[in-house]
C-alpha positions in Angstrom: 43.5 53.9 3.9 43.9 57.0 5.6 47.7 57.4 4.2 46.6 56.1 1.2 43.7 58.8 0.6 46.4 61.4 1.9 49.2 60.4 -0.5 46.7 60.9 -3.9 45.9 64.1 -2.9 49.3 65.6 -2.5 50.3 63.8 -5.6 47.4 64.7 -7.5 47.8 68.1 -6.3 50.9 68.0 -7.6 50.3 67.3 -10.8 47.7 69.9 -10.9 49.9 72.7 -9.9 52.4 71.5 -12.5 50.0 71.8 -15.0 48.6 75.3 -14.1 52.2 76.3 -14.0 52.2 75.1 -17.2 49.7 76.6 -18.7 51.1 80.2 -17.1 54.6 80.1 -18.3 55.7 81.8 -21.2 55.7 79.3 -24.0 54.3 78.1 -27.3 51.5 76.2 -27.1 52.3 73.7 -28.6 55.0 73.4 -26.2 53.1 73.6 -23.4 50.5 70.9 -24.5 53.6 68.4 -25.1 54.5 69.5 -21.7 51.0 68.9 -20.3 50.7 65.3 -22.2 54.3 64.6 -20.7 53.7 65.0 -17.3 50.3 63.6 -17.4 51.5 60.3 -18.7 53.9 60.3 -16.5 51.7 60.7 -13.5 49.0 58.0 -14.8 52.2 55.3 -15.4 53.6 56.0 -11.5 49.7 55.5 -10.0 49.3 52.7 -12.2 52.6 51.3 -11.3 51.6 52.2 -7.4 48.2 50.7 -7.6 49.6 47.2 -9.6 52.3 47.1 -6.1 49.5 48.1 -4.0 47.3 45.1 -5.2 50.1 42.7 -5.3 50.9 43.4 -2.0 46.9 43.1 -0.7 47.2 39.5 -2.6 50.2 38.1 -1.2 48.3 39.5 2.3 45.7 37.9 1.4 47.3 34.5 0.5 49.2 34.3 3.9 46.1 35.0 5.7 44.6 32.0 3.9 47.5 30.0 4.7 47.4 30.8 8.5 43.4 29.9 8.6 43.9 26.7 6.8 46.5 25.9 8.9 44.9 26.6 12.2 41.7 24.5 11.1 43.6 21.8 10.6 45.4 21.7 13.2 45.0 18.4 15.7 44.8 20.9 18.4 41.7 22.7 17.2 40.0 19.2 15.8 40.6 18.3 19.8 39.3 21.3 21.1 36.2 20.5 18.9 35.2 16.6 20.1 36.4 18.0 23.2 33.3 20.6 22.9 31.3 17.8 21.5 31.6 15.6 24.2 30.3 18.0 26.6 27.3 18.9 24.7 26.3 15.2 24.5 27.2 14.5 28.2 25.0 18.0 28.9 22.1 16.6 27.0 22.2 13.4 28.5 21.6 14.7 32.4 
């Protein structure tokens, strides 16, 4: 999250000091707002783009972890492990 956190505020810096550059150079403006609009939409279509990978990727993450934990839990190695455990309880209790 750390790198995550990092990367928006360089890019968001970014696009801030593009805009105040912007609205500092010497054009019309009328220019200078297209310019603004421009570069804004083109900064909210790459994070949007970045967050839909970033949340496809989580999923698929996600997904495989499922996978794994299914897998494991019905493993015959774990299901032995557990009347293995149960045995010993009931042999405990009994003495």
């Amino acid at each position: 999250m750390k790198a995550g956190k990092l990367i928006t505020g360089l890019v968001s810096g970014a696009a801030i000091g593009a805009a105040i550059g912007l609205l500092f150079a010497p054009k019309k403006g009328a220019d200078t707002r297209k310019s603004i609009t421009e570069s804004g939409d083109s900064y909210f279509k790459g994070a949007k783009g970045k967050m839909n990978d970033l949340s496809e990727s989580l999923n698929q993450k996600v997904e495989a972890i499922k996978e794994r934990s299914k897998a494991a839990t019905t493993g015959s190695k774990v299901e032995e492990k557990y009347h293995e455990t149960k045995a010993d309880i009931h042999d405990m209790r009994a003495s």
